[in-house]
Every structure is written in C-alpha cells, then in structure tokens.
PQR file with spaces between the fields and no chain letter, atoms N, CA, C, O and H, PARSE charges and radii, in Angstrom:
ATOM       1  N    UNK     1      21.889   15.675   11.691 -0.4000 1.5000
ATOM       2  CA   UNK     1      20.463   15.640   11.886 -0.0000 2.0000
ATOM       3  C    UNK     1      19.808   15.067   10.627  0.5500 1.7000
ATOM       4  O    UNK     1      20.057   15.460    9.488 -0.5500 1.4000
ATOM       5  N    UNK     2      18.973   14.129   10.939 -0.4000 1.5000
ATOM       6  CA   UNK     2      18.220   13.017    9.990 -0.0000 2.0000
ATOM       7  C    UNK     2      17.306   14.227    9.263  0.5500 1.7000
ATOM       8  O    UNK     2      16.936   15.014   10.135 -0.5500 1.4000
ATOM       9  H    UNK     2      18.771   13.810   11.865  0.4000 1.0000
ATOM      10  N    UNK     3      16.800   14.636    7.836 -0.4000 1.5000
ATOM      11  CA   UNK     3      15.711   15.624    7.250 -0.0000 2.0000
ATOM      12  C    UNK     3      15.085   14.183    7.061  0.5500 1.7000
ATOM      13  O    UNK     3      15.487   13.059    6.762 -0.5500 1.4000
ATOM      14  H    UNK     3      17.101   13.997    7.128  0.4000 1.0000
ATOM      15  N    UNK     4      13.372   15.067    7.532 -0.4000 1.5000
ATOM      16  CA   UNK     4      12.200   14.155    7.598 -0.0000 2.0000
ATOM      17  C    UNK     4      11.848   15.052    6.301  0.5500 1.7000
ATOM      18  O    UNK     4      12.005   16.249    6.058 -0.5500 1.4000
ATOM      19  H    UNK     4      13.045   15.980    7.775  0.4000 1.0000
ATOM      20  N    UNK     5      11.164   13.691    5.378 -0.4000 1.5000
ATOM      21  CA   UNK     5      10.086   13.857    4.395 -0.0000 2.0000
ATOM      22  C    UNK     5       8.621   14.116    4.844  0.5500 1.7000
ATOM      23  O    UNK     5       7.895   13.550    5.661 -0.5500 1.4000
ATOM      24  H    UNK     5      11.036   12.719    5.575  0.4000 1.0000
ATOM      25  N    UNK     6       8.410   15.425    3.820 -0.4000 1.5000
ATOM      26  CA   UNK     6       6.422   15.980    4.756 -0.0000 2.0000
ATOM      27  C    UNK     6       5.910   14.653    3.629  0.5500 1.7000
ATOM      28  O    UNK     6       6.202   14.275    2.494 -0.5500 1.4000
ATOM      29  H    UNK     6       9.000   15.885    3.157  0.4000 1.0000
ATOM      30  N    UNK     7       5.118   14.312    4.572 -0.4000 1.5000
ATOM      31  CA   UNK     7       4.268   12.845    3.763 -0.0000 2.0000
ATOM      32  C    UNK     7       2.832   13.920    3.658  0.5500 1.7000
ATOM      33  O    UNK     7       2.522   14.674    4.580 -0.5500 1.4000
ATOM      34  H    UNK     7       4.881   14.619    5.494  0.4000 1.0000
ATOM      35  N    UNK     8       2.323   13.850    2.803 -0.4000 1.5000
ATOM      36  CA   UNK     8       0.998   14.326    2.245 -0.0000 2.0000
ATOM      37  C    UNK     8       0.073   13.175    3.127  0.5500 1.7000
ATOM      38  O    UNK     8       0.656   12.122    3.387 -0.5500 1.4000
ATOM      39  H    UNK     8       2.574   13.238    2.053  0.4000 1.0000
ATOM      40  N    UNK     9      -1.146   13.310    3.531 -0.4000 1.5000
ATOM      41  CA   UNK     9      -2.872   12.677    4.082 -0.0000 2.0000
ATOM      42  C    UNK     9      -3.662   12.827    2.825  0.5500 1.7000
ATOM      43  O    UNK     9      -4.126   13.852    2.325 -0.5500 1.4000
ATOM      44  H    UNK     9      -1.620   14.165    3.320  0.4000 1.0000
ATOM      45  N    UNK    10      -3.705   11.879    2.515 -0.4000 1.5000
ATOM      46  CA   UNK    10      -4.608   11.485    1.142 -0.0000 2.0000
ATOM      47  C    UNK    10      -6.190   10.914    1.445  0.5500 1.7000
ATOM      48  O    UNK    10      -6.442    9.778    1.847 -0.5500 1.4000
ATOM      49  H    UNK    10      -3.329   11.046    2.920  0.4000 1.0000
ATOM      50  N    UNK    11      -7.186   11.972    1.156 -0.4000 1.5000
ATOM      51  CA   UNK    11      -8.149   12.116    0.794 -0.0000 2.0000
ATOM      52  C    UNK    11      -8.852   10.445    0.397  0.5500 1.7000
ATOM      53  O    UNK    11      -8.974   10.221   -0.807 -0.5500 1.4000
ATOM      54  H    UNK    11      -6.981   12.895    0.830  0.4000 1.0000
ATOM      55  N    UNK    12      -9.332    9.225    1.465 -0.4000 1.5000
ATOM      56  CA   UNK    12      -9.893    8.004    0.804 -0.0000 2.0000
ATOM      57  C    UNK    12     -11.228    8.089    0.729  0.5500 1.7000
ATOM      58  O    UNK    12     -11.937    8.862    1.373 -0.5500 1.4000
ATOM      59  H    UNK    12      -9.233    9.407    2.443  0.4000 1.0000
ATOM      60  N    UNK    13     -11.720    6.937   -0.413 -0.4000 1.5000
ATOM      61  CA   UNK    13     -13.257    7.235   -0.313 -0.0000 2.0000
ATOM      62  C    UNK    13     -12.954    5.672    0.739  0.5500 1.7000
ATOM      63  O    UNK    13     -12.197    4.737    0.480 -0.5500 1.4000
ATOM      64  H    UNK    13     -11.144    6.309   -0.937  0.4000 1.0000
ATOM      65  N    UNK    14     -13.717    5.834    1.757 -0.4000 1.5000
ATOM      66  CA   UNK    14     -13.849    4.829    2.656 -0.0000 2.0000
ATOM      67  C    UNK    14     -14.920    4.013    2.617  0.5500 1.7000
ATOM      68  O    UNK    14     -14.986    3.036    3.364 -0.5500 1.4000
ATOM      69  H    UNK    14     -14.332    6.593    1.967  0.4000 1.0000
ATOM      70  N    UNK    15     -16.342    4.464    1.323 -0.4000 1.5000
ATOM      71  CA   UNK    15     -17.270    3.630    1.242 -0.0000 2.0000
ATOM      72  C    UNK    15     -16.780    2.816   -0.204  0.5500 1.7000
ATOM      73  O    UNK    15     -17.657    2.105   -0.695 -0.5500 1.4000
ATOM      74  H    UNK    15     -16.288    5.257    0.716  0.4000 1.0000
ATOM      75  N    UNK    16     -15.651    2.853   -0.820 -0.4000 1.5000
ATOM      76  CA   UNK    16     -15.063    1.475   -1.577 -0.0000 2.0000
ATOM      77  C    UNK    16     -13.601    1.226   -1.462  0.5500 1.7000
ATOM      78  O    UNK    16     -12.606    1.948   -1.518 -0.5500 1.4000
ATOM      79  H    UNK    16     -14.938    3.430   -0.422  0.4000 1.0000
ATOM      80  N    UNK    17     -13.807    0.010   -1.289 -0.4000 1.5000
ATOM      81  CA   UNK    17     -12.380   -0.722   -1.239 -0.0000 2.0000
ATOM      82  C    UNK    17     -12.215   -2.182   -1.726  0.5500 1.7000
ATOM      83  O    UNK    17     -13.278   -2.795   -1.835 -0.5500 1.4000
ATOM      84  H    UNK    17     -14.616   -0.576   -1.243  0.4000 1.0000
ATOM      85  N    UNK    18     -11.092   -2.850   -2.039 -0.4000 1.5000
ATOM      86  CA   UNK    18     -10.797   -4.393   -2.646 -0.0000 2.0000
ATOM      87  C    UNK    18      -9.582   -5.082   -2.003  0.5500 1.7000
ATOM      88  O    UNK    18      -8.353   -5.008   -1.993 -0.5500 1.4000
ATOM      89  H    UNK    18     -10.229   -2.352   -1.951  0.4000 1.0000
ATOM      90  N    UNK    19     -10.159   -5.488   -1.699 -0.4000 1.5000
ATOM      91  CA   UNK    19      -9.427   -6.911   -1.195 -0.0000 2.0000
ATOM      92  C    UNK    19      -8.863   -7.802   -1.853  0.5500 1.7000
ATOM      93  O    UNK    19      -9.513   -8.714   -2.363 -0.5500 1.4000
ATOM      94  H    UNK    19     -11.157   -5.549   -1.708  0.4000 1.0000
ATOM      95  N    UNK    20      -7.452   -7.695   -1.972 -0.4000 1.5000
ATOM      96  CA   UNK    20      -6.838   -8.452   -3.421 -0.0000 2.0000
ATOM      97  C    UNK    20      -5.447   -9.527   -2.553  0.5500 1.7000
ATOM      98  O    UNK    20      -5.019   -9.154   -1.461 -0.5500 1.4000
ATOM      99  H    UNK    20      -6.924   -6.954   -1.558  0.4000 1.0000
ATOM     100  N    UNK    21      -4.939  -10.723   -3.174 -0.4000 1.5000
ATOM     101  CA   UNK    21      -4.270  -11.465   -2.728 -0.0000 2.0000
ATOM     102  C    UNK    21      -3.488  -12.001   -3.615  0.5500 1.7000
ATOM     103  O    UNK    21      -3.723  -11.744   -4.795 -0.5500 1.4000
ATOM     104  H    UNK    21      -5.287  -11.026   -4.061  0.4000 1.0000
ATOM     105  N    UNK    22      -2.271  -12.951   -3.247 -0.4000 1.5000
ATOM     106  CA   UNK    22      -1.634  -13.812   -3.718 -0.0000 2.0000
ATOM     107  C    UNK    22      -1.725  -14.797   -3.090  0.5500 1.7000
ATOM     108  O    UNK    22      -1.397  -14.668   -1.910 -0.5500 1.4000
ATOM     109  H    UNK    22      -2.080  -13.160   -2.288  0.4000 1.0000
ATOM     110  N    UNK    23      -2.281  -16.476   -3.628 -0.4000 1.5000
ATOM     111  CA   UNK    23      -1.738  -17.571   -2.604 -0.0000 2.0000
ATOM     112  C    UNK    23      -1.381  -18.439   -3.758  0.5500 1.7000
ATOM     113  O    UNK    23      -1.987  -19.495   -3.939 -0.5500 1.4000
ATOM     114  H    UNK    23      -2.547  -16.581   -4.586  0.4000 1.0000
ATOM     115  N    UNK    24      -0.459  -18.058   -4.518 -0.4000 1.5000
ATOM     116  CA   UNK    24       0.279  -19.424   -5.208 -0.0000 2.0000
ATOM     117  C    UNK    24       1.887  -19.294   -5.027  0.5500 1.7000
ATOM     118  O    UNK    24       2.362  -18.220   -4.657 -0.5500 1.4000
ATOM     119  H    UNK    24       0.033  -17.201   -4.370  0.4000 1.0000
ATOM     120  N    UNK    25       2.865  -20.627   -5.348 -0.4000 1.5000
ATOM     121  CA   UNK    25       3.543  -20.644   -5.261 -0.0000 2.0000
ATOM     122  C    UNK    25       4.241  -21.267   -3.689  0.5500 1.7000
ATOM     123  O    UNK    25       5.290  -21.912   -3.665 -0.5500 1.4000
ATOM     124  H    UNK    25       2.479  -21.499   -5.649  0.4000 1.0000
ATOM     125  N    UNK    26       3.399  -20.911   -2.398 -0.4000 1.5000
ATOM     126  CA   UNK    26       3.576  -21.072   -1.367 -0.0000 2.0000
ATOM     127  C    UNK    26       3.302  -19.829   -0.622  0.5500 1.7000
ATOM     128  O    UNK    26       3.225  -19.919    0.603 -0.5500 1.4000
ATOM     129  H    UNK    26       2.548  -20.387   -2.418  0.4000 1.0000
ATOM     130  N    UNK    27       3.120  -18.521   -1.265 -0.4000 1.5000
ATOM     131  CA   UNK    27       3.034  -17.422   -0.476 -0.0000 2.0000
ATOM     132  C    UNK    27       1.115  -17.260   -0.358  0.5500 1.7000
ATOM     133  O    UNK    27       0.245  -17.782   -1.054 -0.5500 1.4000
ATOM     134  H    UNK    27       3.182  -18.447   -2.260  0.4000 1.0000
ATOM     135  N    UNK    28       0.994  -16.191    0.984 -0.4000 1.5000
ATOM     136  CA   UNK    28      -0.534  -16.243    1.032 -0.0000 2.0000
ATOM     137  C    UNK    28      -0.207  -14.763    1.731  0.5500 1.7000
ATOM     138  O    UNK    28       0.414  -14.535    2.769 -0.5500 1.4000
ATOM     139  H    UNK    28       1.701  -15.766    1.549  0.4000 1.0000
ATOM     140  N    UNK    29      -0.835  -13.849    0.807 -0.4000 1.5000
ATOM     141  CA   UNK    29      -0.134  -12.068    0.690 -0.0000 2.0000
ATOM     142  C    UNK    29      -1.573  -11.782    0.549  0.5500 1.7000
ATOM     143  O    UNK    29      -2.411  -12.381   -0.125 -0.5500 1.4000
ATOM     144  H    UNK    29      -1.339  -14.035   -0.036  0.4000 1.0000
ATOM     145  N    UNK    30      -1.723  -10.561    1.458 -0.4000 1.5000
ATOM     146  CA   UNK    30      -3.044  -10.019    1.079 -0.0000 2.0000
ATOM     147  C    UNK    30      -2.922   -8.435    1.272  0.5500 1.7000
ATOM     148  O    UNK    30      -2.127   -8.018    2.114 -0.5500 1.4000
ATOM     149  H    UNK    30      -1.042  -10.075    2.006  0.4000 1.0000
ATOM     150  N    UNK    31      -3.617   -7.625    0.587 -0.4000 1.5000
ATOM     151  CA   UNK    31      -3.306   -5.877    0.834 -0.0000 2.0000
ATOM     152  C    UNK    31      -4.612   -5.167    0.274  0.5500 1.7000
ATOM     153  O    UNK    31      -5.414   -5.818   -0.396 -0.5500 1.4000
ATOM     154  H    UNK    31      -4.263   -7.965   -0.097  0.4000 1.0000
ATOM     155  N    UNK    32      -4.775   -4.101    0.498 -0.4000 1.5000
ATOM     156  CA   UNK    32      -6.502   -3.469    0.252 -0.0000 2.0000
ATOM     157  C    UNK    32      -5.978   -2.013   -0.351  0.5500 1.7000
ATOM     158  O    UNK    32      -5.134   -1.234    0.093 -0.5500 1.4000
ATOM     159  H    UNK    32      -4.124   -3.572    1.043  0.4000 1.0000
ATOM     160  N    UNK    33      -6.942   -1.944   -1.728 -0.4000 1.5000
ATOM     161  CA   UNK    33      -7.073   -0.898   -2.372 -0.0000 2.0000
ATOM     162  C    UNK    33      -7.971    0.205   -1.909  0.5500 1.7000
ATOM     163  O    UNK    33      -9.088   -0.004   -1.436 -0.5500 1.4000
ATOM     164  H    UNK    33      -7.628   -2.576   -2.089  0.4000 1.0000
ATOM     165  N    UNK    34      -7.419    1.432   -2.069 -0.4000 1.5000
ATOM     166  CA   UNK    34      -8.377    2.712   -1.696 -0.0000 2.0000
ATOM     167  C    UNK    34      -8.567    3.818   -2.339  0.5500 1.7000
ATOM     168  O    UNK    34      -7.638    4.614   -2.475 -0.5500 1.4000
ATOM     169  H    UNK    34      -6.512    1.603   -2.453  0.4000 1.0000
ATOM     170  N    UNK    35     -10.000    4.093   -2.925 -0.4000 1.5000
ATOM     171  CA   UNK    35      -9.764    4.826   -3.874 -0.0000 2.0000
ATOM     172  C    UNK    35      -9.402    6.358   -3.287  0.5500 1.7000
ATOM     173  O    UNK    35      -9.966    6.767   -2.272 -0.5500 1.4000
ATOM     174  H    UNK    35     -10.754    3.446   -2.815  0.4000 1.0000
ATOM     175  N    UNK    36      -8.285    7.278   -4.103 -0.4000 1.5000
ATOM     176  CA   UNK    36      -7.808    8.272   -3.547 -0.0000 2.0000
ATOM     177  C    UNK    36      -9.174    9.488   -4.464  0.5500 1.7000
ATOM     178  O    UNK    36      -9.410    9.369   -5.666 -0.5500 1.4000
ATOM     179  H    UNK    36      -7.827    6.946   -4.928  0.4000 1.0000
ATOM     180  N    UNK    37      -9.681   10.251   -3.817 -0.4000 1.5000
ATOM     181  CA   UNK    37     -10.405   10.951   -3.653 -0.0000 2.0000
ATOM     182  C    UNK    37     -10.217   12.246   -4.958  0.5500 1.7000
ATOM     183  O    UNK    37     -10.939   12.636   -5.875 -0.5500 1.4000
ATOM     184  H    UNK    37      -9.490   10.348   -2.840  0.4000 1.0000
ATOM     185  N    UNK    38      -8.910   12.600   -4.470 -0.4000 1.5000
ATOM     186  CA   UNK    38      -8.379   13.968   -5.234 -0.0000 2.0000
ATOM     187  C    UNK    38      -7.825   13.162   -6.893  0.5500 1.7000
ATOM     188  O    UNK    38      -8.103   13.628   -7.998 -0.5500 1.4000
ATOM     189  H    UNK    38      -8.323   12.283   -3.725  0.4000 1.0000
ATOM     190  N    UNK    39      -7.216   12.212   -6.706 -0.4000 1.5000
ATOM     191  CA   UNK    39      -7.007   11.888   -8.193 -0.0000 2.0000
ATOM     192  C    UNK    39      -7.609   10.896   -8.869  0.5500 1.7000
ATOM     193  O    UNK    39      -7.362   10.582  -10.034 -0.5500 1.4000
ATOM     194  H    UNK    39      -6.990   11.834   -5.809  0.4000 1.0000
ATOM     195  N    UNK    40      -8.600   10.270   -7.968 -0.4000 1.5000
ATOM     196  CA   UNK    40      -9.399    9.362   -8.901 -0.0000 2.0000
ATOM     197  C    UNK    40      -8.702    7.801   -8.635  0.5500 1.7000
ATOM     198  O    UNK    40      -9.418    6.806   -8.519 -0.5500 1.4000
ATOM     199  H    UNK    40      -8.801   10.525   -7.022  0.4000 1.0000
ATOM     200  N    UNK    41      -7.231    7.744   -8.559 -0.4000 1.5000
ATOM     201  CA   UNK    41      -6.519    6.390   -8.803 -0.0000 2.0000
ATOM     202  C    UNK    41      -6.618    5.511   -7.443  0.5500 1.7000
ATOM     203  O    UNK    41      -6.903    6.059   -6.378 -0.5500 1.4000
ATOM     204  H    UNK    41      -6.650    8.552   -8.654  0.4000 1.0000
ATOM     205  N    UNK    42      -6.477    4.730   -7.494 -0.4000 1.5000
ATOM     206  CA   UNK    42      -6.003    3.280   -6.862 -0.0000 2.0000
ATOM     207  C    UNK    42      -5.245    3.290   -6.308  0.5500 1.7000
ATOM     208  O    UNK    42      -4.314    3.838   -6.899 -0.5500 1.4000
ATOM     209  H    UNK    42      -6.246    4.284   -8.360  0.4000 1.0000
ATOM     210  N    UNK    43      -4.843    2.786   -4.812 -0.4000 1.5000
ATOM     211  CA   UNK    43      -3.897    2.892   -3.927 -0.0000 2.0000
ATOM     212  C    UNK    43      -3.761    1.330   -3.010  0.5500 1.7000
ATOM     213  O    UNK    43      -4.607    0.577   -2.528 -0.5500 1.4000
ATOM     214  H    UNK    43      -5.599    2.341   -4.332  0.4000 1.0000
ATOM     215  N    UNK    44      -2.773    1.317   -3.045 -0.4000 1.5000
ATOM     216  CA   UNK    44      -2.683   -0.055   -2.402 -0.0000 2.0000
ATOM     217  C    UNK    44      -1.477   -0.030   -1.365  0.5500 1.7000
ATOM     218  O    UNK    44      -0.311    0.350   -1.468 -0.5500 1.4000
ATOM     219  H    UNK    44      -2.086    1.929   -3.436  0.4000 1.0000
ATOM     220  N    UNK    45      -2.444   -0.757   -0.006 -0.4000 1.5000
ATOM     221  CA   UNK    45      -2.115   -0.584    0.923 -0.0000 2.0000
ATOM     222  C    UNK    45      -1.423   -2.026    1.238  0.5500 1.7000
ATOM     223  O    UNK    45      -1.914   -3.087    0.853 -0.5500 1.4000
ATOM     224  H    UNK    45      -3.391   -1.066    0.077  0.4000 1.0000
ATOM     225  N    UNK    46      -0.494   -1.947    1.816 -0.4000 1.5000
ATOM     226  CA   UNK    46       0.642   -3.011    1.370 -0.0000 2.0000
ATOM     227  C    UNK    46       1.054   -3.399    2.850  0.5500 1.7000
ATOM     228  O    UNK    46       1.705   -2.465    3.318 -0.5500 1.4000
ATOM     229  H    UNK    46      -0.096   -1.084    2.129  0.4000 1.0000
ATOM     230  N    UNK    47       0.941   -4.232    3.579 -0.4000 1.5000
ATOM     231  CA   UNK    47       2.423   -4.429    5.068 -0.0000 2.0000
ATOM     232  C    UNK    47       3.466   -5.461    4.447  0.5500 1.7000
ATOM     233  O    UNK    47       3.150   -6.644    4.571 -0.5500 1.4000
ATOM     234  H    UNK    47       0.413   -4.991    3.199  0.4000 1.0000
ATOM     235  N    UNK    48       4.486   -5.221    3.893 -0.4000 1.5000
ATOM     236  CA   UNK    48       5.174   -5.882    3.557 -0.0000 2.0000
ATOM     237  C    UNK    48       6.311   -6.445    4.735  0.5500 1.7000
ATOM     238  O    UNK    48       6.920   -7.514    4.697 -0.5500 1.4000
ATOM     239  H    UNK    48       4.743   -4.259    3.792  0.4000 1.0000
ATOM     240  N    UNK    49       6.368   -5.679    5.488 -0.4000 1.5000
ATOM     241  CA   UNK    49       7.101   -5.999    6.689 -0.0000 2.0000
ATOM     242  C    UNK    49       6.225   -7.275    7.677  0.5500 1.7000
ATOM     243  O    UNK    49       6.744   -8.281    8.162 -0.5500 1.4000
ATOM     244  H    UNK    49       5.874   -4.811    5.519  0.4000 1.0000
ATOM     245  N    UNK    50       5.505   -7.066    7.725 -0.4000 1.5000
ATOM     246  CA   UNK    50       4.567   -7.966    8.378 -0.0000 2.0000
ATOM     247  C    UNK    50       4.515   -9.850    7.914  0.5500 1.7000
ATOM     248  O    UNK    50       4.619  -10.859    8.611 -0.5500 1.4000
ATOM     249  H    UNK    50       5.083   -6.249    7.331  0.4000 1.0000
ATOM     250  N    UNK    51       4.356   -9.693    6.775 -0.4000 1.5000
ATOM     251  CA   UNK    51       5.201  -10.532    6.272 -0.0000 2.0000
ATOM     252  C    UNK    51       6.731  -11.509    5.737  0.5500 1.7000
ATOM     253  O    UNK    51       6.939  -12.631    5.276 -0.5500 1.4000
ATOM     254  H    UNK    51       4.272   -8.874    6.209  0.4000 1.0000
ATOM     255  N    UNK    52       7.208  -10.815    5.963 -0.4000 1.5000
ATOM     256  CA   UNK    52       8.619  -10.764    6.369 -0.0000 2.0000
ATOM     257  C    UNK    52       9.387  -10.645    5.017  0.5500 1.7000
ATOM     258  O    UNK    52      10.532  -11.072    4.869 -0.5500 1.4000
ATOM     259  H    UNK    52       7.039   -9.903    6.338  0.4000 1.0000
ATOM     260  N    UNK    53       8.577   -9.960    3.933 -0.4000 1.5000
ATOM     261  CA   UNK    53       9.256   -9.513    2.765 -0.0000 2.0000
ATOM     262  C    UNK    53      10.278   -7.982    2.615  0.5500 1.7000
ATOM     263  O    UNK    53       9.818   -7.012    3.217 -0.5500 1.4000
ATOM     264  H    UNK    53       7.647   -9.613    4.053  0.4000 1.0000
ATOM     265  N    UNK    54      11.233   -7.828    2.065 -0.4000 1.5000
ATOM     266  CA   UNK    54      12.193   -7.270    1.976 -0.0000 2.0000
ATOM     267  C    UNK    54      12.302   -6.932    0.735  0.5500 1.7000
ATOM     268  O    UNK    54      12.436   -7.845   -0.080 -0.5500 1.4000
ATOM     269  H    UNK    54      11.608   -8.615    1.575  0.4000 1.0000
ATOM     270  N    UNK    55      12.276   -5.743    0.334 -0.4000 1.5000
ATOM     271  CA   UNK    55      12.191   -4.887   -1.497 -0.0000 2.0000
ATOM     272  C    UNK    55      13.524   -5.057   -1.812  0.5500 1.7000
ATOM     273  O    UNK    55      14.369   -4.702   -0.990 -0.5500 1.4000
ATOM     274  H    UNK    55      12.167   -5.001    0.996  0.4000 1.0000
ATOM     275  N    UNK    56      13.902   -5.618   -3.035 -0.4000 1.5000
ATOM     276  CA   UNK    56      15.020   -5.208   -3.059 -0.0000 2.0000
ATOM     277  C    UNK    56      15.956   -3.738   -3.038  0.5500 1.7000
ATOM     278  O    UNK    56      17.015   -3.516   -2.449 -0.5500 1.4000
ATOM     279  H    UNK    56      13.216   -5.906   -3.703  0.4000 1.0000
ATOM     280  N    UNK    57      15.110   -2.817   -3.939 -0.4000 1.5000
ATOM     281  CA   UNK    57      15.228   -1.347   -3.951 -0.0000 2.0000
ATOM     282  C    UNK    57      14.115   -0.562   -2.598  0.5500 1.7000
ATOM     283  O    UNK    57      13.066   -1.017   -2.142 -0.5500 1.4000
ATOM     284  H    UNK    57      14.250   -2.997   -4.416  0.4000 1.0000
ATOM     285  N    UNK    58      14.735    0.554   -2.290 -0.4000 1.5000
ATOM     286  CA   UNK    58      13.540    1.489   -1.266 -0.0000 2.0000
ATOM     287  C    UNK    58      12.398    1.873   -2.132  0.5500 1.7000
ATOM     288  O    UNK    58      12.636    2.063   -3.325 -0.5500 1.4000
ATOM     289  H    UNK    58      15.587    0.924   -2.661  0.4000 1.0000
ATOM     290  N    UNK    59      11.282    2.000   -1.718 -0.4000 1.5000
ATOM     291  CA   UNK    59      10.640    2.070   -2.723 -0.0000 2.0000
ATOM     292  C    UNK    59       9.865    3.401   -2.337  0.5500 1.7000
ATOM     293  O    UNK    59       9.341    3.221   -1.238 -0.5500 1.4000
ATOM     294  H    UNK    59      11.089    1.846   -0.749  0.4000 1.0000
ATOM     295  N    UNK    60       9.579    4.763   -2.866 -0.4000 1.5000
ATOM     296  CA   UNK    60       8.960    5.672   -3.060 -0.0000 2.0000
ATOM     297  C    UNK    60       7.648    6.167   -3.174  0.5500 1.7000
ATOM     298  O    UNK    60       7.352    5.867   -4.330 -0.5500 1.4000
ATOM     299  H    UNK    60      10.006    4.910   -3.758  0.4000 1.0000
ATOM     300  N    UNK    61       6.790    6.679   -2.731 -0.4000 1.5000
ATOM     301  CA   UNK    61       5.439    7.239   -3.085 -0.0000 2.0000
ATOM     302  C    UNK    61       5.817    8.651   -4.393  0.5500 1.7000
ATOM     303  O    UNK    61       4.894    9.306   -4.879 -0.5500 1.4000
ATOM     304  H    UNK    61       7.031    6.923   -1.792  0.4000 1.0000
C-alpha cells in the first residue's frame, strides 16, 4: 500500500499576484506568484508538466 503525503492548503492573498516568464533561448515558460498569507513569502506556481519539462531530481515542498 502506496503512504499518501497530508499536503497542507495554504492561506493566498488572492488580491496580489505576478506574472513572471522566460522567453529566451527558444523557451516561452510562464508561472504566477502568490503571496502565502501565514508566512509572508512568495510562492510560485509552476505547470511544468504542461510544458513538457522534466526535473531532473523530484522536487519537494
């Protein structure tokens, strides 16, 4: 039997966010920041799959 990780619901302020990109090189990547509520920091919301990029390592919250 697979153990599921409890994923925490993080608190966004939904009246700011940024819209940030890459288009050099040949790639055109885009993902949106949200500020997290409870700690103040920056969060970036990523579809990397969607794009058809592949991490080399799994990558963690």
């Amino acid at each position: 039997m697979e153990r599921v990780k409890e994923e925490k619901m993080h608190s966004l302020d939904d009246t700011m966010h940024v819209h940030v990109g890459y288009y050099e090189r040949g790639f055109d990547v885009e993902g949106v920041f949200f500020k997290n509520l409870e700690t103040g920091k920056w969060l970036l919301f990523f579809d990397h799959k969607s794009y058809g990029i592949t991490f080399l390592k799994p990558y963690e919250t």
